[in-house]
C-alpha positions as CSV (number, residue, x, y, z in Angstrom):
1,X,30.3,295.2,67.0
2,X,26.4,294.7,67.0
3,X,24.9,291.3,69.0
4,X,24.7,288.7,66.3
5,X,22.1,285.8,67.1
6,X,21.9,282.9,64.8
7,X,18.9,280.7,65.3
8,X,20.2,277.0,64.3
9,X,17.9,274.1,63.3
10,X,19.4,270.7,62.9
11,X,18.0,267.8,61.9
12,X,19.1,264.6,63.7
13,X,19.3,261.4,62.7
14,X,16.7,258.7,64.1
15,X,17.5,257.7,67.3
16,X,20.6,260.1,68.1
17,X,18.2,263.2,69.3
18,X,19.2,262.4,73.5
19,X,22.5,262.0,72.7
20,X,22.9,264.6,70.7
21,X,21.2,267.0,73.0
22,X,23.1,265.4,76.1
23,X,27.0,266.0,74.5
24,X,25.8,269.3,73.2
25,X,24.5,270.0,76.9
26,X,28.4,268.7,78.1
27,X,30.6,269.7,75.8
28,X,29.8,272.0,73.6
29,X,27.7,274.7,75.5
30,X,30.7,275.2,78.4
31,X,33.0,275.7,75.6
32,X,31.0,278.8,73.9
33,X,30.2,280.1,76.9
34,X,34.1,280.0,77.5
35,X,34.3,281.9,74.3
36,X,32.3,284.5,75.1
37,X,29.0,283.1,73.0
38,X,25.7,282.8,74.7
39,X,23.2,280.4,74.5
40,X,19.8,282.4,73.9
41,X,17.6,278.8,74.4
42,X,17.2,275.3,73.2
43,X,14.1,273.1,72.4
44,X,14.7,269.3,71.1
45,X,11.6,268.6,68.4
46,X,10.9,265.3,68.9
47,X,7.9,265.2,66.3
48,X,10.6,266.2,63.8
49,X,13.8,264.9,65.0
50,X,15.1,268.2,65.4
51,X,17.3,270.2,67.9
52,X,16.7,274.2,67.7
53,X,18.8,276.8,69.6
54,X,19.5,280.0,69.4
55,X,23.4,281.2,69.8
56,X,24.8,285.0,70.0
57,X,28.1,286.8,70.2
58,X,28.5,290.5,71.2
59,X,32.4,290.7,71.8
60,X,35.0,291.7,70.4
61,X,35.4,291.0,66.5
62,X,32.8,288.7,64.3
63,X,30.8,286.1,65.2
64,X,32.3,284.6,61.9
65,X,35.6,285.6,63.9
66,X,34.5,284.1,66.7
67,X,33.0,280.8,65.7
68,X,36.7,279.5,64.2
69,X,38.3,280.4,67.1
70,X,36.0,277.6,68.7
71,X,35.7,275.2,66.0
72,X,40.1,275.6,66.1
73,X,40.3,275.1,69.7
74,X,42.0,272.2,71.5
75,X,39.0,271.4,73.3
76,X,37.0,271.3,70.4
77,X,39.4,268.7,69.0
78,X,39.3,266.9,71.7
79,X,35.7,266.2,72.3
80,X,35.8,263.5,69.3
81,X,32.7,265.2,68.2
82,X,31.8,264.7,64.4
83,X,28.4,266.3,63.7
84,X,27.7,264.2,60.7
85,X,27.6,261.4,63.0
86,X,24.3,263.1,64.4
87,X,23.2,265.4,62.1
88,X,21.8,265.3,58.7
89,X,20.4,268.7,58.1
90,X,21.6,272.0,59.6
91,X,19.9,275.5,59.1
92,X,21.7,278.6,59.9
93,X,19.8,282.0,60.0
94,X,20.7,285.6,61.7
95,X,17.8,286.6,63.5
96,X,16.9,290.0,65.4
97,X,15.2,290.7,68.1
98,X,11.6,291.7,67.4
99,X,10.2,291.6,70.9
């Protein structure tokens, strides 16, 4: 299977932008990089309360695949983390390297 990179734009809701960024830091980056995803960059927006990254999978199977096997994991149960609770807006896009 081809590298897959999403770039992923969320929009956060007032005041939640360092929290947000610091449980994603925590929790949700050691997890994909646990399940074989990598984390390509990550820039908070502060003039737009937004939180860009870029995420990409090259293994085995889909990144579709891939991404439930995360969002079923115990660990990401566990973590209590509802993104509606920080996020009002997400935007999802494949992107390919151009440079």
């Amino acid at each position: 299977m081809a590298k897959i990179t999403q770039l992923r734009t969320y929009t956060v809701r007032d005041g939640k932008l360092d929290e947000w960024v610091e449980r994603w830091r925590e929790e949700i980056v050691p997890l994909r990089l646990e399940l074989g995803f990598t984390i390509d960059g990550a820039w908070a927006d502060r003039e737009r309360n937004q939180f860009i990254w870029l995420i990409s999978y090259d293994g085995p199977g889909t990144f579709a695949e891939r991404n439930a096997v995360y969002w079923a994991s115990p660990r990401r149960k566990a973590m209590g983390l509802d993104p509606d609770d920080y996020l009002t807006r997400t935007e999802e896009r494949v992107v390919e390297r151009s440079y």
